[in-house]
N, C-alpha and C positions, 0 to 999 in steps of 0.2 A: 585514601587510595590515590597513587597515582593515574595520571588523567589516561598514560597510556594501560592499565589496568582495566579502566573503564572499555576503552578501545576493543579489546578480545571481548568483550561481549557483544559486540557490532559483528562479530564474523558470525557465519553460517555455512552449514556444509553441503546447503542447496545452493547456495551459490558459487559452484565451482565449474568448470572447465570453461568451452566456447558459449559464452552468454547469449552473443549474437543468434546465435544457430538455436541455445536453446528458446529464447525468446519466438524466435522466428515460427518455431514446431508448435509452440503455446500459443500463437495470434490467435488464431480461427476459434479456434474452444476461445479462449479467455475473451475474444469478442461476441461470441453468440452470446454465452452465459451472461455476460454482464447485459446485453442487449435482451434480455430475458425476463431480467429484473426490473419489478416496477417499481423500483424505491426513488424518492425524488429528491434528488442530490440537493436540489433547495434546501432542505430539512436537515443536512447534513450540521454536525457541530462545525467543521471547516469553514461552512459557508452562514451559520447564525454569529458565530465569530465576527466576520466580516460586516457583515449589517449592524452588530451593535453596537461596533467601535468601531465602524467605520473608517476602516485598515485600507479599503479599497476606491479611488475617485475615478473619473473619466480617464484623463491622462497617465495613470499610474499603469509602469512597465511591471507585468507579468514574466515570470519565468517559471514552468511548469518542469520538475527534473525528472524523470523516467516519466514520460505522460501518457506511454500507452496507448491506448485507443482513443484517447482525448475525452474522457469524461469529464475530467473536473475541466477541461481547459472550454467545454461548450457551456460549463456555469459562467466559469471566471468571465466570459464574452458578455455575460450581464452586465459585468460593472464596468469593466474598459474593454476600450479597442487596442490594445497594445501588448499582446500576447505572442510568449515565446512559448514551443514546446521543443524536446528535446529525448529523444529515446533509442536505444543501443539497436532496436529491432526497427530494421527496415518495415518490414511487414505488418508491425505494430503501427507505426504510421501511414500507411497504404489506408489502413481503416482510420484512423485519428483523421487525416486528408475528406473519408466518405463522409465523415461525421460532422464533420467542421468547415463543408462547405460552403458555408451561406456564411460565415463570419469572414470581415474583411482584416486586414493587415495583421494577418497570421503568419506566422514564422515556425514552420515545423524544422527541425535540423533531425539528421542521423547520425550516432557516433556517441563517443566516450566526451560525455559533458565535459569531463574536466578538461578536456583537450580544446573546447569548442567557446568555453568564459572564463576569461583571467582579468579582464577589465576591470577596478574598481569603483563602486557603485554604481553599477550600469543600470537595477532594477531595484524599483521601488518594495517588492512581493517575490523572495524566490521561496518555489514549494516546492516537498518534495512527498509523497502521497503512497507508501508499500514498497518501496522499492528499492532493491538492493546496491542500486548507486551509487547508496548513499553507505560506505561499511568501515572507510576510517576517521581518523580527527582530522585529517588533511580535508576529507570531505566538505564536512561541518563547516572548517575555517574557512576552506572557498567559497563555501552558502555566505558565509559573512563577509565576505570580502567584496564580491559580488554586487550584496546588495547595499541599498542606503537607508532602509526601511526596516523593513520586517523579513521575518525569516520564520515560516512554519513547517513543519512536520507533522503527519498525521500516520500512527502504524495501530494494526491489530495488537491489542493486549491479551486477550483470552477469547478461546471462544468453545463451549458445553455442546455436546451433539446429544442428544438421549439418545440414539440408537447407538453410537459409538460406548458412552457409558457401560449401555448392556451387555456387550460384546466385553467390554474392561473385567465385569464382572463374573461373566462367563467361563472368559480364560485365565482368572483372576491372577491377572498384571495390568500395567498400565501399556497402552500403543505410545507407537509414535507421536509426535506431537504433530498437531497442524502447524499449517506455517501460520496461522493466526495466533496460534499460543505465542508469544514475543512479550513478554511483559519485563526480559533481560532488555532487551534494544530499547525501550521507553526511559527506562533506569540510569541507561548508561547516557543515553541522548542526554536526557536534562544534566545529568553529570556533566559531562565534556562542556556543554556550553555556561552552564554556571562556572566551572573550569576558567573557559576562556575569559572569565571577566562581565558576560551577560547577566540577564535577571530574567532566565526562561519561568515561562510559566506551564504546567502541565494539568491537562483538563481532561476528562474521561464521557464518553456515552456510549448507554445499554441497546442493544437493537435485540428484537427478539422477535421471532417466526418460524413457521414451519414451509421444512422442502421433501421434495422429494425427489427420490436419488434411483439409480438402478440397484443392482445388485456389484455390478461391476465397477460401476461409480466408485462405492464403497471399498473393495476391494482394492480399486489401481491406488486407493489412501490409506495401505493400511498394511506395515512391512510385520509379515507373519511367516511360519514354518507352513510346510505344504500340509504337515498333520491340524494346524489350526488354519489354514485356510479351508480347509474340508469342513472343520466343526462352524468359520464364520459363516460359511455361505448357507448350511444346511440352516442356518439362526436365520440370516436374511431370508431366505428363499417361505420361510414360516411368518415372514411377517409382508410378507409380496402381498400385494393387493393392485391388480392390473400392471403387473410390470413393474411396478413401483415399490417403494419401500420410503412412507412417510416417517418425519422426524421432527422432534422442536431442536432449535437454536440459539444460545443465547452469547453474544459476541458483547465484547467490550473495546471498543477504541480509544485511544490517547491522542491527544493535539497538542502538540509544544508549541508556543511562539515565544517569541523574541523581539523585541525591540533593538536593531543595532545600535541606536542611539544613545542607548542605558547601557553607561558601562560604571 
């Protein structure tokens, strides 16, 4: 396949109009929930990467691409003091700033990355962590261009709801996908960069648990006729227990890295 083949499976059609604005409406949610979670990023494959190949030293330049609220960028502050972040959403970094207070020679920027690093090997580490940033080969090649090091990627490959399943089966058709379903974007990633003449490598890990959601929750994820939204709810509403409606999880993530030096 041609490399720009690969490419159309990088697009998405939640990623369309004013990004900014929609980012901006998503801060507050997407900062509680994740501030909710007690998982510990330590544990993270991004971050056992890092320690067992010791990919990351003191002096080594960070650049964090869509950072969002700054979670990976308050691990990354473990291993260096020389950290970039960078994200389309003003508001996104209002909270990445609350977060990331106590780390010193922090560099948050606002704006369209690609606009903001064209310098060649400026960082040792560019990451780029869920994020739609990142959706052509021009992207990719700027990540590489970029850096002098390493170049990682981390996105959701699948992810199983059982209460979502039962609903599947219910109405028997399949829903929408979550945005975590992506195991197209993993595919094409390593494509494009093997492509480009690298030697990516791609690694997987299972997280699994249970949450619990409202009713509505469920709902505002879940593109249905008004005649089956009547039938989901009255299914949720039967399995309510205090408000709630518990669920198991099971998510699978991918991490590509790269070596720019391996070509």
């Amino acid at each position: 396949m041609e490399i720009k083949e690969f490419e159309k499976m990088l697009a998405s059609d939640r990623h369309q109009g004013n990004m900014e604005q929609i980012w901006d409406e998503k801060s507050s949610w997407f900062f509680h929930r994740t501030e909710k979670s007690k998982e510990k990023f330590e544990n993270r494959l991004v971050f056992r990467l890092i320690r067992d190949r010791v990919l990351l030293q003191e002096n080594s330049h960070i650049l964090d691409i869509g950072c969002g609220t700054g979670r990976h960028l308050l691990e990354f502050s473990k291993y260096s003091s020389h950290l970039t972040g960078t994200d389309i959403s003003s508001k996104m970094l209002t909270y990445a700033k609350e977060k990331l207070e106590k780390v010193s020679n922090l560099h948050l920027l606002h704006g369209n990355w690609m606009e903001l690093f064209s310098k060649e090997n400026e960082y040792d580490f560019v990451f780029a962590s869920m994020t739609p940033a990142i959706s052509l080969v021009e992207h990719i090649e700027r990540m590489c261009f970029i850096s002098r090091k390493y170049c990682m990627m981390e996105r959701f490959v699948s992810h199983v709801d059982s209460v979502r399943e039962e609903i599947q089966a219910m109405l028997g058709r399949a829903l929408n996908r979550l945005h975590q379903n992506e195991k197209e974007y993993s595919y094409a990633v390593w494509n494009i960069v093997w492509n480009l003449g690298y030697f990516p490598e791609i690694l997987y890990e299972t997280e699994e648990y249970e949450e619990e959601k409202t009713v509505e929750e469920y709902l505002e994820q879940i593109e249905c006729t008004k005649e089956e939204e009547k039938k989901i709810r009255e299914f949720l509403k039967s399995r309510e227990k205090n408000g709630k409606i518990s669920s198991f999880h099971k998510i699978r993530r991918a991490v590509i890295l790269w070596d720019i030096q391996e070509r």
